[in-house]
C-alpha positions as CSV (number, residue, x, y, z in Angstrom):
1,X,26.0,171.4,94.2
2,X,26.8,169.8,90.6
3,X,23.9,167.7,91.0
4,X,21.7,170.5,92.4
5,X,22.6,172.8,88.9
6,X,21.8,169.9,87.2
7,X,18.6,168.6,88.3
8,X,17.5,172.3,88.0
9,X,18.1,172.4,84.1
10,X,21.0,175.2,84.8
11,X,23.5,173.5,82.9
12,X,25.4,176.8,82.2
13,X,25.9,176.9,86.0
14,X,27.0,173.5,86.3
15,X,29.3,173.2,83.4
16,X,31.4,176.7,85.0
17,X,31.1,174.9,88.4
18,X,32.7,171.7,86.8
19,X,35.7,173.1,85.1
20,X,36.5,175.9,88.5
21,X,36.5,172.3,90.2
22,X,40.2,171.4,91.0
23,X,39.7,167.4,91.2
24,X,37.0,166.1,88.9
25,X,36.3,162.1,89.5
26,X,33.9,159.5,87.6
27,X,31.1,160.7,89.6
28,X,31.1,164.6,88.7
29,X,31.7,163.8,85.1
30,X,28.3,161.3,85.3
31,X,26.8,163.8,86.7
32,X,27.6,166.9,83.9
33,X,26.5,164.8,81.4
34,X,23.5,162.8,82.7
35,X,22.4,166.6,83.4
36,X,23.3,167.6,79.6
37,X,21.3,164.5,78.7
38,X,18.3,165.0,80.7
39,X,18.0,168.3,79.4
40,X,18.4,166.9,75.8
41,X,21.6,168.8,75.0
42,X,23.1,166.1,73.6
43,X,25.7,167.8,71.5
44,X,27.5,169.0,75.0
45,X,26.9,165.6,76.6
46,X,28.7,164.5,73.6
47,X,31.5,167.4,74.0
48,X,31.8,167.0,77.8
49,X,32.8,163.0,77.2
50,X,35.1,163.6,74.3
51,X,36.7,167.1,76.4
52,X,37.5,165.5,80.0
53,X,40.6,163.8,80.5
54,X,39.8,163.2,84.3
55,X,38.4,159.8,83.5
56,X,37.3,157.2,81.2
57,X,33.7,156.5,80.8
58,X,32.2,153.8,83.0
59,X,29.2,151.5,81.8
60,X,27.0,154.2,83.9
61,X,28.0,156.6,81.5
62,X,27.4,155.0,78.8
63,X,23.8,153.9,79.7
């Protein structure tokens, strides 16, 4: 569903998705901010990988 908000461009929606989420893994966090990048909202794809303390950042995240 994450992915589905986020290919859509409804980042709002996917972002109050994430954080109601009660695990968050690698994948859901690539996900939020490849969608914050691909809708060139880099300042929250910025936030979201300084904000979440689920995870550290993988080389897919960074790329």
């Amino acid at each position: 569903m994450l992915d589905g908000y986020s290919k859509a461009g409804e980042m709002n929606k996917a972002f109050k998705l994430f954080e109601r989420m009660l695990e968050r893994d690698i994948v859901s966090w690539n996900t939020l901010v490849c969608g914050y990048s691909k809708t060139e909202d880099m300042v929250m794809a910025s936030l979201s990988c300084n904000d979440v303390d689920c995870c550290d950042e993988n080389i897919v995240t960074l790329v």
